[in-house]
N, C-alpha and C positions, 0 to 999 in steps of 0.2 A: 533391875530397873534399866529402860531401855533409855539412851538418850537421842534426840531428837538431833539431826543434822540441823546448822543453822543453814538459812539463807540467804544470799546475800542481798542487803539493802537495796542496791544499785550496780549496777556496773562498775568494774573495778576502773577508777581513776576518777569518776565523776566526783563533781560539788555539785553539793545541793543549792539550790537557787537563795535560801537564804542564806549560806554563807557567803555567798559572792556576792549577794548584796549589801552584806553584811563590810566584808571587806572593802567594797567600793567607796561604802560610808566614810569608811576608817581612813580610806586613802586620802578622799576629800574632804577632811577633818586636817588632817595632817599638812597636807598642801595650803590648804586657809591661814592656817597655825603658823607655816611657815614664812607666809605675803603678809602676815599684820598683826601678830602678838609682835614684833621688834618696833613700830612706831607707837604701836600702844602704851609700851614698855619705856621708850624714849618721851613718850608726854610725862605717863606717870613719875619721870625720874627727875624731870625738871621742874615740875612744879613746886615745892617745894622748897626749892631753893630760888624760884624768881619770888615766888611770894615771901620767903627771907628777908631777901632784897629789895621788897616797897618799902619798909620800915626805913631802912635809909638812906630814900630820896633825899629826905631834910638836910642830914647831917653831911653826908658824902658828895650830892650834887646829882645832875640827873646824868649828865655824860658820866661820870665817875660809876654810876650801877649801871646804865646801861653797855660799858663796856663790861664789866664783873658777869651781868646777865651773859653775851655772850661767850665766854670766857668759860662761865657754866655749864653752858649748852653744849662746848666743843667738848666738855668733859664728857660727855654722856652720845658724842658723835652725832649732834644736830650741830648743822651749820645753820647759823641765824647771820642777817647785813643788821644794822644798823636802823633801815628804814623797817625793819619786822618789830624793832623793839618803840613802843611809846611810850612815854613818858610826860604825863601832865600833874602840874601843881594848881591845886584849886583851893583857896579858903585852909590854909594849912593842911588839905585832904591832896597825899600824893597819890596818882594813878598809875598801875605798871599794865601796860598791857601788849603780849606778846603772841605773833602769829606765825603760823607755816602752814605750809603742805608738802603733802607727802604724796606721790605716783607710785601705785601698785598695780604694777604692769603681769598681765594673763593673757592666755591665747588669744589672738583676735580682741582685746578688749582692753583700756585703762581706768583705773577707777584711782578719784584724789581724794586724798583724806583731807582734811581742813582741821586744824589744830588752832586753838588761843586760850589763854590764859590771862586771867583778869585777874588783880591786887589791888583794891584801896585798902592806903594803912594814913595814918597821922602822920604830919610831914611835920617832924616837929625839930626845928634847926638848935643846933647845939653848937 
């Protein structure tokens, strides 16, 4: 049985046009990944624990969590002032509500993320 010499596909060193587009995808997946899964990762981490922290407005005072809030924040490398963090008492209904943004600076171009987080809980004084 006689075998058949192969052929070559292409030129030896080329890529094929879908792997290089392929790759370019991958690149700018990666690069994305890298300018905005970390503020994403920075909301998701705090919420949780500001929304902890509307429960006791009542009890602690509204200065007393909104310093705790940021305190929290720094834990997880958001820097928050003071004036990010709100704090209203209504009909025994406390409200936490905390904001930021974020600059995700690319060639030629900046894009701001706007972040906040909203808590009514029962302001129930003890």
């Amino acid at each position: 049985m006689r075998q058949r010499a192969r052929r070559p596909s292409g030129a030896s060193g080329m890529i094929s046009l879908g792997a290089l587009v392929g790759i370019l995808i991958l690149g700018v997946g990666v690069y994305l990944g890298v300018k905005y899964v970390p503020p994403y990762w920075t909301y998701l981490s705090v919420q949780d624990p500001i929304k902890d922290l509307a429960y006791h407005v009542g009890q602690w005072g509204e200065e007393r969590v909104r310093k705790e809030i940021i305190v929290r924040a720094k834990e997880q490398d958001l820097e928050l002032t003071e004036e990010q963090v709100e704090i209203r008492l209504d009909n025994n209904q406390a409200m936490v509500r905390v904001t930021w943004e974020v600059s995700v600076n690319h060639p030629r171009y900046r894009h701001v993320l706007k972040f906040e987080i909203e808590k009514s809980a029962p302001a129930v004084l003890r």
